[in-house]
Structures are given as structure tokens and as C-alpha cells.
N, CA, C and O of each residue as an XYZ file, in Angstrom:
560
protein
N     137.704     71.900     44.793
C     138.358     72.914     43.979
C     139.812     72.994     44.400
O     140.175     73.311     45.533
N     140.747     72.625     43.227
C     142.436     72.717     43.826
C     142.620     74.242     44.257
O     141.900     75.181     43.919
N     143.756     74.278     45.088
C     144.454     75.789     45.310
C     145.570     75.900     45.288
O     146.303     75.219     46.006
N     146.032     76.856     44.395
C     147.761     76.763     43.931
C     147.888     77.235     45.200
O     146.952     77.507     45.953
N     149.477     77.365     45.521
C     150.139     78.212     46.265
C     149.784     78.879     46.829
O     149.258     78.823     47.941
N     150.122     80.112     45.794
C     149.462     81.305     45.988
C     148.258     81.955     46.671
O     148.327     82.973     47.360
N     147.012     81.174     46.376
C     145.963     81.081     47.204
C     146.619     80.633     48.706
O     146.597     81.204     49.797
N     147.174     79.432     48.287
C     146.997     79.152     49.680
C     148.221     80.023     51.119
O     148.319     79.854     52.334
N     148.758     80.707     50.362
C     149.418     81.857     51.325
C     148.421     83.030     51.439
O     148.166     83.410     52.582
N     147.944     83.527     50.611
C     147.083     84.382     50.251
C     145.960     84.190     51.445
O     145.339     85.136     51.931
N     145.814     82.931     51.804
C     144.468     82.347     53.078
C     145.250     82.391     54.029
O     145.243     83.306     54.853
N     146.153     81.262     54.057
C     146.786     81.266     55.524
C     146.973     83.162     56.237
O     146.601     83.495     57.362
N     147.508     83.930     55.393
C     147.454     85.579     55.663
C     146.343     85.992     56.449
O     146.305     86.438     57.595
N     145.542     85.784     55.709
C     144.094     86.389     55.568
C     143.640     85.606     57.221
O     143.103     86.388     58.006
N     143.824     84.284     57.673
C     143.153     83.785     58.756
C     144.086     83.997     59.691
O     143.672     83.978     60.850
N     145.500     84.241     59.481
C     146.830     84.473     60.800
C     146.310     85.905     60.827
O     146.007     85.862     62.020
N     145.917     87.313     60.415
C     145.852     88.359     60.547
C     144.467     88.467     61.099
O     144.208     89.571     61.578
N     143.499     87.550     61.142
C     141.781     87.906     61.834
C     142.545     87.606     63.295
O     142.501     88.425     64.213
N     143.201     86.417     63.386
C     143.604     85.606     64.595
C     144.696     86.577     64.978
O     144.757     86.498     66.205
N     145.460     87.325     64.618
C     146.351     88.446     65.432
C     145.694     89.732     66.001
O     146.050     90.140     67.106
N     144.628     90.465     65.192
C     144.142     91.940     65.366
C     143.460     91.785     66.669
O     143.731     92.687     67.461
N     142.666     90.901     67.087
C     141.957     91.112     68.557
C     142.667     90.946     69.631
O     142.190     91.207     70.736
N     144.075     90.427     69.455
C     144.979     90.512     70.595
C     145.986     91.201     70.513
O     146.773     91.089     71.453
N     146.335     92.123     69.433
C     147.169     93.212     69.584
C     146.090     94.151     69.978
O     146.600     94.938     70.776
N     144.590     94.497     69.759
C     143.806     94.998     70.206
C     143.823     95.413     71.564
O     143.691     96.613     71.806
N     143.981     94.508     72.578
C     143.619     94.554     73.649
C     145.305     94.973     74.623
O     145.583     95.237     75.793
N     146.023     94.839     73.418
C     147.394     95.765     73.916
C     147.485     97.214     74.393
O     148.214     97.831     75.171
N     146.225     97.562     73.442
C     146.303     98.987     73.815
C     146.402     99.593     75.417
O     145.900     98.974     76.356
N     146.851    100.404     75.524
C     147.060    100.725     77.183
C     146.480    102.503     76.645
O     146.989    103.238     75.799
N     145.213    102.745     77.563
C     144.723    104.027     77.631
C     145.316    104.883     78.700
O     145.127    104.541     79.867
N     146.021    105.970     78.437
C     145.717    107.207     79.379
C     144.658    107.347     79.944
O     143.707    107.236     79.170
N     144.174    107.711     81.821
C     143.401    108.034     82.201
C     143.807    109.077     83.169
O     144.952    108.916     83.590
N     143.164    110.115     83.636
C     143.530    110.872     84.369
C     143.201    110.562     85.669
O     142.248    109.809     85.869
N     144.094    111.207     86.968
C     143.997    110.431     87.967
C     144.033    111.911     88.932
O     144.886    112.797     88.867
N     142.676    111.847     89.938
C     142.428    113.083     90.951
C     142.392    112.299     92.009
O     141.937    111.156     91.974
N     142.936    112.929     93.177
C     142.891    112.583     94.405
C     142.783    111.038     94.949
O     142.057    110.562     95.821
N     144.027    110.282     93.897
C     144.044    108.628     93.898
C     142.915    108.245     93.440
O     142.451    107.559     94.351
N     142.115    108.260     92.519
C     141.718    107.851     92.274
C     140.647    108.030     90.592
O     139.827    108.939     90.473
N     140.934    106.863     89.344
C     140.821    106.925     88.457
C     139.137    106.647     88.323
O     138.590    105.713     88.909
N     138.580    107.395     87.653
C     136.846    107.171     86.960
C     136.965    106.977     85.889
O     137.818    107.328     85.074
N     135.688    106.118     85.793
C     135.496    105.598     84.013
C     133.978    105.343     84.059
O     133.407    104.690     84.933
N     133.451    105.893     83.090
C     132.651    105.591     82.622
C     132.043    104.186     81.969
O     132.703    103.775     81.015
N     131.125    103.555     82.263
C     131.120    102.492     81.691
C     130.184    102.514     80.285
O     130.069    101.442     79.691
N     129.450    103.820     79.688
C     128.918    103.673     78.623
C     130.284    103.939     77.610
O     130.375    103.419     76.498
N     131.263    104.790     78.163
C     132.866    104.649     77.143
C     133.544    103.430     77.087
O     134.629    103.410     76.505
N     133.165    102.560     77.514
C     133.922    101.462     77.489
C     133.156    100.172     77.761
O     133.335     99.408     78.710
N     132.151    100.041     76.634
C     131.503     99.154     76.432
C     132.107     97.475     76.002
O     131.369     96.641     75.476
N     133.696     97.192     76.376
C     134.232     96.225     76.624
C     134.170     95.529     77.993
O     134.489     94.353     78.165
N     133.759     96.307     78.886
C     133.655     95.810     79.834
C     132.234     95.270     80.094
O     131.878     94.653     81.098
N     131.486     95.598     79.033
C     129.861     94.542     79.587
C     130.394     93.049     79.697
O     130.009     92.248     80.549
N     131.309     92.801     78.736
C     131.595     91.233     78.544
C     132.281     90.832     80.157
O     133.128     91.374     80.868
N     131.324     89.447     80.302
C     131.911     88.918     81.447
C     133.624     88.534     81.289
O     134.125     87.964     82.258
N     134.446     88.811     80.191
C     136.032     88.592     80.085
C     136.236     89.710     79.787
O     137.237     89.553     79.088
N     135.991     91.031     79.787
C     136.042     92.242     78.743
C     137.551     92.610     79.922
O     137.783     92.345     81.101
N     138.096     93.137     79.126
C     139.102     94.349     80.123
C     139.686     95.729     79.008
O     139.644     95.990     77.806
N     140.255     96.390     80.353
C     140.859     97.296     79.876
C     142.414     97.181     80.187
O     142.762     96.250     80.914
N     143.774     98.417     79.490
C     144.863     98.215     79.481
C     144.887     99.971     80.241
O     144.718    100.796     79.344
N     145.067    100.671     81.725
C     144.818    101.740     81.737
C     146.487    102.021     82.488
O     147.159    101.355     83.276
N     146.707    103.342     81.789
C     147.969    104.435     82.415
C     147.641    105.206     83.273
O     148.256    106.209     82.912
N     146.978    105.550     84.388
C     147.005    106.799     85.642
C     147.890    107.700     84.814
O     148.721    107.228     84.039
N     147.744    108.765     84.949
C     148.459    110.186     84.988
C     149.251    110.175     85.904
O     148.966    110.243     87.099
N     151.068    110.028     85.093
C     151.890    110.068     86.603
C     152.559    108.782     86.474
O     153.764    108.767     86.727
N     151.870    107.474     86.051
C     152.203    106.156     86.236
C     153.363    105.643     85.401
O     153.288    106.127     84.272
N     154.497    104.772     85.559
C     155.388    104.660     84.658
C     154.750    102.823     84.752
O     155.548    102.000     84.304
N     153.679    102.379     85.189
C     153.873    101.242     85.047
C     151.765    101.211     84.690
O     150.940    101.802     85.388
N     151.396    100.194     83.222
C     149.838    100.175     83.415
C     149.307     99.011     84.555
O     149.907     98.076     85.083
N     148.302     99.365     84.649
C     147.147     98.476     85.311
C     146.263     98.021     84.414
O     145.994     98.522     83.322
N     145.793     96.995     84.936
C     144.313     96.304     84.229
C     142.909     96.054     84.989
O     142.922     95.576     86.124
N     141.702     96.384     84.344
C     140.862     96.732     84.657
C     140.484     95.469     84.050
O     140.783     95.332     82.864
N     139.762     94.331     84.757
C     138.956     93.130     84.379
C     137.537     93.169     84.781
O     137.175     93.687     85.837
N     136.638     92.550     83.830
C     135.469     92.150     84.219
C     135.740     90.638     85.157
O     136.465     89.686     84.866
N     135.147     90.780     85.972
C     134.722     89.065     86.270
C     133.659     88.374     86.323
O     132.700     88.746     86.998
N     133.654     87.041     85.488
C     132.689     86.652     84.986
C     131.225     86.247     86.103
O     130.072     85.920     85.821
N     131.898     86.445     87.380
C     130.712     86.468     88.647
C     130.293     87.853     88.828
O     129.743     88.116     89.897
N     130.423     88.599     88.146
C     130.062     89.809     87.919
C     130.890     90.735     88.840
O     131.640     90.173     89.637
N     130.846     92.073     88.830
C     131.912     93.079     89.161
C     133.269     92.883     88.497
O     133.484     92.385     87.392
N     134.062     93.322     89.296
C     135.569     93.710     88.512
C     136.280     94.012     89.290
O     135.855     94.451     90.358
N     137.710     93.880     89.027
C     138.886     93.593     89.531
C     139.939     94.491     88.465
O     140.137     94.415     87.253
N     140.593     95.516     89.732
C     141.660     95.813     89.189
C     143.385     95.595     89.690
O     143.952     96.207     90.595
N     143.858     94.737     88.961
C     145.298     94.778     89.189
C     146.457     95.416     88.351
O     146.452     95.892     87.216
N     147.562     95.253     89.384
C     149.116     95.707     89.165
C     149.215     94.971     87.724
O     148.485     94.004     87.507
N     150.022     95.382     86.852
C     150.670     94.531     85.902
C     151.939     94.319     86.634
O     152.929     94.058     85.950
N     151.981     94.343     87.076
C     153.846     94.074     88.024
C     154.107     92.842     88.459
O     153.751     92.432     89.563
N     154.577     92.352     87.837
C     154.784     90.750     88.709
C     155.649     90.997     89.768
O     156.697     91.603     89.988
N     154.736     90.228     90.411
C     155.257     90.112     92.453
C     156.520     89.155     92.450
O     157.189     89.233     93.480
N     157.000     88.213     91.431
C     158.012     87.406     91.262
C     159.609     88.334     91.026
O     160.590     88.449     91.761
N     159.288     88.888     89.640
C     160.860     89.403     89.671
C     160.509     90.918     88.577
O     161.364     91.270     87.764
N     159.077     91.737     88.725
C     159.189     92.701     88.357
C     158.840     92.774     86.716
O     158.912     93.864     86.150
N     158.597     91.999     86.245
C     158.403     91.713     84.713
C     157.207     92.092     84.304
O     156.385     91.573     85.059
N     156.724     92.685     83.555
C     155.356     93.122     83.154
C     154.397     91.687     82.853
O     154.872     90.843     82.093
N     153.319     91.503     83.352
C     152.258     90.511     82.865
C     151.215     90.993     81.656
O     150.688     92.048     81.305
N     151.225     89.801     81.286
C     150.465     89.589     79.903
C     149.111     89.626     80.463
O     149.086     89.489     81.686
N     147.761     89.805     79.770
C     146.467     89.527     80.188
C     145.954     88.414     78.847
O     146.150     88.800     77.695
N     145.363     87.171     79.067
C     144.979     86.316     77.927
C     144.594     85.426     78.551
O     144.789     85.302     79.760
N     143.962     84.626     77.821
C     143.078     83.149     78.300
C     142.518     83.326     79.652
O     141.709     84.231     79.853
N     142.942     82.412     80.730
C     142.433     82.768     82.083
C     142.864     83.492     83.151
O     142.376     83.468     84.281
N     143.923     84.230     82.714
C     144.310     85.204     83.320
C     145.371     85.626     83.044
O     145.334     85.645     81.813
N     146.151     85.923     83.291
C     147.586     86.691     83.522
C     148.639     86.127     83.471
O     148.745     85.290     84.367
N     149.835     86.230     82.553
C     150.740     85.155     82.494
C     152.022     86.360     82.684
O     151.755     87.546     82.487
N     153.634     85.857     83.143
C     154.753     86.754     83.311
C     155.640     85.918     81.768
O     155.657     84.707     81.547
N     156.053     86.612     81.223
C     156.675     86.196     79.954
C     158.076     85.842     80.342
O     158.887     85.208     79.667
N     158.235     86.363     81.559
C     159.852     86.508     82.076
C     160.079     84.570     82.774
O     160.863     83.710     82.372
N     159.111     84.500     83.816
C     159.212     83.104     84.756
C     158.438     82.386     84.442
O     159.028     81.320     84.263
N     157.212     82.246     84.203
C     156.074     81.553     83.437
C     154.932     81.733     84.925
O     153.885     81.086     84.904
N     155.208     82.526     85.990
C     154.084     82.984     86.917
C     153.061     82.823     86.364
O     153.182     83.408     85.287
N     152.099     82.382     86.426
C     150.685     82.980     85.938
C     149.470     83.254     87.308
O     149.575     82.730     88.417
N     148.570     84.012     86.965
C     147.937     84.599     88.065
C     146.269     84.406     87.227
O     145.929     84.222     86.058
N     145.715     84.524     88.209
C     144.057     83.898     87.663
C     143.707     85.823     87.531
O     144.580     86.651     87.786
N     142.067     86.253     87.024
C     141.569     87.348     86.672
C     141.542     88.074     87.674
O     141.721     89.264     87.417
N     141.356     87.772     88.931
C     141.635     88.513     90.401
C     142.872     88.799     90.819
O     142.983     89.405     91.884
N     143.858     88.486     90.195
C     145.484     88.096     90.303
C     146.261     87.356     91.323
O     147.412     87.553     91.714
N     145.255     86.325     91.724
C     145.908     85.192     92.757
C     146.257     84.521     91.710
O     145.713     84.340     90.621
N     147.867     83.944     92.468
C     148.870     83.082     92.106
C     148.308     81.822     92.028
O     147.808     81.210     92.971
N     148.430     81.323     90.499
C     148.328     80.410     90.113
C     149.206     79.356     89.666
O     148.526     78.344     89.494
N     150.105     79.207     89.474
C     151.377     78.991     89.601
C     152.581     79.806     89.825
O     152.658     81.024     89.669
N     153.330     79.161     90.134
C     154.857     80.157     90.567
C     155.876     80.147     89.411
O     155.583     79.615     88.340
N     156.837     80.617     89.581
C     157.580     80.969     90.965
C     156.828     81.847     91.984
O     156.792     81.721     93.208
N     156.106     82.972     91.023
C     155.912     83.916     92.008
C     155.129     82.974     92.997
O     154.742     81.829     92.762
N     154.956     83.814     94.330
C     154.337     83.222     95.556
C     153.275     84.308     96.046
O     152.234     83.875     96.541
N     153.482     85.848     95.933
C     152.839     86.308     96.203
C     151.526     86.788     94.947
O     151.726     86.544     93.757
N     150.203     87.489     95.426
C     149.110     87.821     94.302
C     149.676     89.229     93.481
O     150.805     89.679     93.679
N     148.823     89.756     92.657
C     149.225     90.700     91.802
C     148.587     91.945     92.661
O     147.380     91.918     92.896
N     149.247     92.836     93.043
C     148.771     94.197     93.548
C     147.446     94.908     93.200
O     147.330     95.575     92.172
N     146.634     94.771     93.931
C     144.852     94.553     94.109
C     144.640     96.184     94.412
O     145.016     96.747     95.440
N     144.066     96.711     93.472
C     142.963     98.225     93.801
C     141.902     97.922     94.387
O     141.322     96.895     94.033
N     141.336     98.779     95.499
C     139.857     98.542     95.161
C     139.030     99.225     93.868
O     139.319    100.310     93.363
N     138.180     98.539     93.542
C     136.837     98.893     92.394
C     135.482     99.385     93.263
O     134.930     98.734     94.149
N     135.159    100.509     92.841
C     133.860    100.391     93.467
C     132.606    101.071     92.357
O     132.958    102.048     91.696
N     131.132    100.530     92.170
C     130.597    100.993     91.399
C     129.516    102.091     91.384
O     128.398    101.876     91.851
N     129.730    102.802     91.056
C     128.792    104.202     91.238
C     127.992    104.337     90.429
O     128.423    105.164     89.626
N     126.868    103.937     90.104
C     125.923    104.100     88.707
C     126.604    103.396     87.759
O     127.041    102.256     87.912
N     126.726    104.275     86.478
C     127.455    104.176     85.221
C     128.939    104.067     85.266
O     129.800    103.638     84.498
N     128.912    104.846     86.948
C     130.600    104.924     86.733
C     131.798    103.934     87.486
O     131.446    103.464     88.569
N     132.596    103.728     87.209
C     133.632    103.020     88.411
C     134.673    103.685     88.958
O     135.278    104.563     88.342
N     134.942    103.342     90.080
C     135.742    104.113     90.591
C     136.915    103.309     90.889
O     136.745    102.146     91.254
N     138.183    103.829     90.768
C     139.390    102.647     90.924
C     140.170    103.664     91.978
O     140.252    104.856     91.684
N     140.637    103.252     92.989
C     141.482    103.756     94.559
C     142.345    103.328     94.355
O     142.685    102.269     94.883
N     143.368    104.249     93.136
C     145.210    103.319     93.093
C     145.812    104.237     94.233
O     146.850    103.699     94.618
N     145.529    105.610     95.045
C     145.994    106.093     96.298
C     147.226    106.591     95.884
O     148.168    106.458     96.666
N     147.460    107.285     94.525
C     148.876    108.073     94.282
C     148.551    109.323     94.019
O     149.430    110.155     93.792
């Protein structure tokens, strides 16, 4: 079956916009409130994290900079700095981990340096799991 033009912008749209929404998706950065250093979450609210790649984009109360909350696919989770340890540039979260848009750093889902420049890892919380809930120790 031919396709004028029209159609065929009309598609290309239609398949560039399925292929954009799940990664502006995961842009989102949530407010969480933060007591005595340390952030809780529920894990039946945030049923992205069953997925062994699932994450979150989270703000502490107070924070001028987010963190990310990763599943890892050996199970548990890992939370890091978005701060690149190189020259301060916010990191991306995608594919296998963490990329700096600024130097081309990239950091694996735990945020060890995977290539440089940077040299040092991405600023490590502990996670710990309480039932349903998690507990993240950012200590501000």
C-alpha cells in the first residue's frame, strides 16, 4: 500500500513521540520530605521500582540538587548524588547508567566510574530495607 507524504510524517510523529514520552517520563524529579536525614518511601507508591532497571528522580526537602534512587538488577538498590564528581554538572540516568552531558563521564547504576574524566564514584547514600519501606540516610 503506497504512502503519500503526509502519512508518512503523520507516522514518523506518531513513532518519534511513543520513543520520546518514557524518557521525558523518567525526568520527573519528586519532592520527598526529609526527617532527621533521612528520606522514606514506600514501595507499594512507587511501583517503578519492582523493575530490576526501575528508578526514581527524588528532591529531599531543603535540597537544591536531586538524587536517584535505582533498582539493581542483583536485587536491592542504590542511591546516588546526581553531581558529577568531575566538574559539578548534573548526570543523566539512561541505558547502563549515568552519563555527564558536560565531559562525557559516565558512571555504571551503583555510580562507579566508568569512564572519565571523572576519576572519582558518584556520592553513595546508604539504602536500607524495612518491609514495604526504604529508607535512604542522605544525613542533612
Amino acid at each position: 500500500m503506497p504512502c503519500d507524504r503526509r502519512d508518512f510524517v503523520r507516522t514518523g510523529a506518531a513513532v518519534l513521540t511513543v520513543a520520546l514520552v518514557p524518557g521525558c517520563a523518567s525526568l520527573v524529579t519528586r519532592r520527598v520530605p526529609l526527617e532527621n536525614g533521612m528520606v522514606r518511601l514506600s514501595l507499594r507508591q512507587h511501583p517503578e521500582l519492582a523493575d530490576p532497571r526501575g528508578s526514581l528522580r527524588l528532591m529531599p526537602d531543603g535540597w537544591e540538587d536531586p538524587l536517584y534512587l535505582v533498582a539493581l538488577e542483583g536485587g536491592g538498590f542504590a542511591a546516588v548524588s546526581s553531581i558529577c564528581t568531575h566538574r559539578g554538572c548534573t548526570v543523566d540516568l539512561g541505558g547502563p547508567g549515568f552519563a555527564c552531558p558536560c565531559h562525557g563521564s559516565q558512571y555504571n547504576r551503583e555510580g562507579q566510574v566508568m569512564r572519565g574524566p571523572a576519576s572519582r564514584a558518584l556520592t553513595r547514600y546508604p539504602v536500607r530495607a524495612n518491609g514495604d519501606e526504604l529508607v535512604i540516610e542522605v544525613g542533612r
